[in-house]
N, C-alpha and C positions, 0 to 999 in steps of 0.2 A: 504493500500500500504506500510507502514511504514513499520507495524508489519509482512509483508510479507519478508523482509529481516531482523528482527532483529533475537540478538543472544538470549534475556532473555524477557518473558511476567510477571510484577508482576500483581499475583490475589487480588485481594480484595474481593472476595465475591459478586462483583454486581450482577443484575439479569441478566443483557443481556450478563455477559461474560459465564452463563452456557451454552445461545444458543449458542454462537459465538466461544468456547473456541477450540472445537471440532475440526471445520472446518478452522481454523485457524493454526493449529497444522497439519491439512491435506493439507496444501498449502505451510506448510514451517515445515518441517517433523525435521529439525534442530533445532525448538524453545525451547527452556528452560524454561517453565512456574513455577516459583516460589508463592505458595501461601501462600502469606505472614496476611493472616487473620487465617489459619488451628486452630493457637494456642490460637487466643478468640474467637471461634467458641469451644472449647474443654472448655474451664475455661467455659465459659455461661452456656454450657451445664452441667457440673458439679453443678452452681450456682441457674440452673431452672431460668436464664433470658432469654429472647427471642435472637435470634444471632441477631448481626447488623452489617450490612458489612463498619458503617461508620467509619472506625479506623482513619482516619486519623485527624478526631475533636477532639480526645485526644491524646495531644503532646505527653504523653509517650507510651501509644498503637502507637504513630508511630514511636516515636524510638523505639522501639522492631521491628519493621520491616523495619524501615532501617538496621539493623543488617542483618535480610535475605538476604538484598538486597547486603550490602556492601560484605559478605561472598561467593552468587555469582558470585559478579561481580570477584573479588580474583579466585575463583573456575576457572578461563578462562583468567585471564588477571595480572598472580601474578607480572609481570614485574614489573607492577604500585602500586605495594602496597604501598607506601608514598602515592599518591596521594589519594588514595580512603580510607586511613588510617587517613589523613590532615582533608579530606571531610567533614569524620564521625565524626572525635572528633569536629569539627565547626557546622556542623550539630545540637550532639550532645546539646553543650551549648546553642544553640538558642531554643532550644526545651526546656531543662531544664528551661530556663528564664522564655519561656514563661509561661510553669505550673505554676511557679510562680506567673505570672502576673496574669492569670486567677482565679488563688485562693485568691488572694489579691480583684480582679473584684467584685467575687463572695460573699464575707466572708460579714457577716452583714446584712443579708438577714432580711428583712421584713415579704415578702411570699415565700416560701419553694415550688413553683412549676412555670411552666410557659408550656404554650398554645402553639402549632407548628402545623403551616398545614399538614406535613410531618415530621414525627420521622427520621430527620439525623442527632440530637444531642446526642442521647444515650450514648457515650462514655466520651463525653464529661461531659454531666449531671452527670453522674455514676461515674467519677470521682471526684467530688465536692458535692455529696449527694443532687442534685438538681432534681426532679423529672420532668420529661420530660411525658408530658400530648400533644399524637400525635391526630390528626384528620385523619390522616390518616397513615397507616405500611403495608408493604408486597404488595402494590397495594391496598388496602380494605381501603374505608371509613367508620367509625365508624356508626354506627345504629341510627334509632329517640332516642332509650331509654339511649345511651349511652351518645348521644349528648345533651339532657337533664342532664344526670347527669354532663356532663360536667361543663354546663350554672348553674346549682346550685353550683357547687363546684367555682365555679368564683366569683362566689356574694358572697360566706360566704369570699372567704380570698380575697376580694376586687384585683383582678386582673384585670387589666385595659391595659392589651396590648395582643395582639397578631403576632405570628411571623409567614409570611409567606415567602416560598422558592421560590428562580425565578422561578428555573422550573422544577416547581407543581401546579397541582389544586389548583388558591387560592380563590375556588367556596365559601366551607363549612366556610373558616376561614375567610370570606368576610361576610356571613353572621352571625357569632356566633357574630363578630365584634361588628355589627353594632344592635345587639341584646345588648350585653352590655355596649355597647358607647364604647367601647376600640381601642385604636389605633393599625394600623394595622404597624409593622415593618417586611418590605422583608428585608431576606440575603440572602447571596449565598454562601452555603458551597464548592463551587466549585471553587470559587476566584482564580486565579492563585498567587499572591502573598499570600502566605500561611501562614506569620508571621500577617504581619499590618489586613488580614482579620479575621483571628482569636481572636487576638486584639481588632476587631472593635466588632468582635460579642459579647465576654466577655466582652466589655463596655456595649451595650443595654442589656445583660441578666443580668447585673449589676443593668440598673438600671431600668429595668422593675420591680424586685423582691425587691425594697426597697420602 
């Protein structure tokens, strides 16, 4: 109903907005859909990493797209440019902080990888060289033989947590768990308070990997 009067849709890439994008567009023919992931879906692709539509787990993949965003919003509403100009530089600095934060979380690492029901850290990982070992991406859970190597690769670099997502299967990473006594931590990369949650995650991936 929202999006059925709005002036601008930002894309990210999810799955469900390639069913919905369409017919969303055919009920409000005036929509503006800015896709503001286009531009690491191209670097990936140049990189041979797999695309991830979660940009917004790395503070500066999402300042780069608030920039999209700020530019449209300008593109229809230049009245307001102080305001949406104020926004962004405030925006800005809280983002910049927090990469900082999170690299400081991060730095000092013990084990160099960490366990996720669901691959929706990738950007985040991949900005701080942290490898992101998913149980499950794209809809597809990992295989017996995969999941075996997992379960061996835990044991040599004594990994002893596991992180599951509210809402995800957290079938497999329930059982891998309790296969190597490791403790299960749920996040929710969907948090709406997007600073202290982030925050919170970059503290446990802090100190799961030391």
């Amino acid at each position: 109903t929202e999006v059925a009067g709005a002036d601008f849709y930002f894309s990210i890439g999810v799955p469900f907005e390639n069913a919905w994008l369409r017919e969303l567009q055919q009920q409000n023919p005036d929509l503006q859909v800015v896709e503001c992931c286009a531009q690491f879906e191209k670097a990936t692709a140049r990189s041979g990493e797999h695309d991830d539509p979660h940009v917004w787990v790395s503070p500066m993949r999402f300042l780069r797209a608030a920039e999209l965003m700020r530019a449209a919003l300008l593109s229809r509403d230049l009245g307001n440019r102080a305001f949406y100009d104020r926004s962004y530089r405030n925006l800005s600095a809280e983002l910049v902080m927090l990469h900082r934060d999170l690299r400081y979380m991060l730095k000092g690492r013990r084990i160099n990888e960490f366990i996720i029901s669901h691959g929706a850290l990738g950007p985040l990982a991949s900005d701080h060289g942290l490898p992101q070992i998913a149980l499950e991406s794209g809809g597809r859970e990992v295989g017996p033989q995969p999941l075996a190597d997992i379960t061996a690769l835990a044991r040599r670099q004594g990994i002893r947590s596991v992180f599951v997502l509210k809402q995800h299967n957290q079938g497999p990473a329930r059982a891998l768990a309790r296969e190597l006594n490791a403790e299960l931590i749920e996040i929710d990369p969907l948090a709406e308070n997007y600073l202290d949650n982030m925050r919170a995650i970059g503290r446990l991936l802090g100190a799961a990997t030391r």
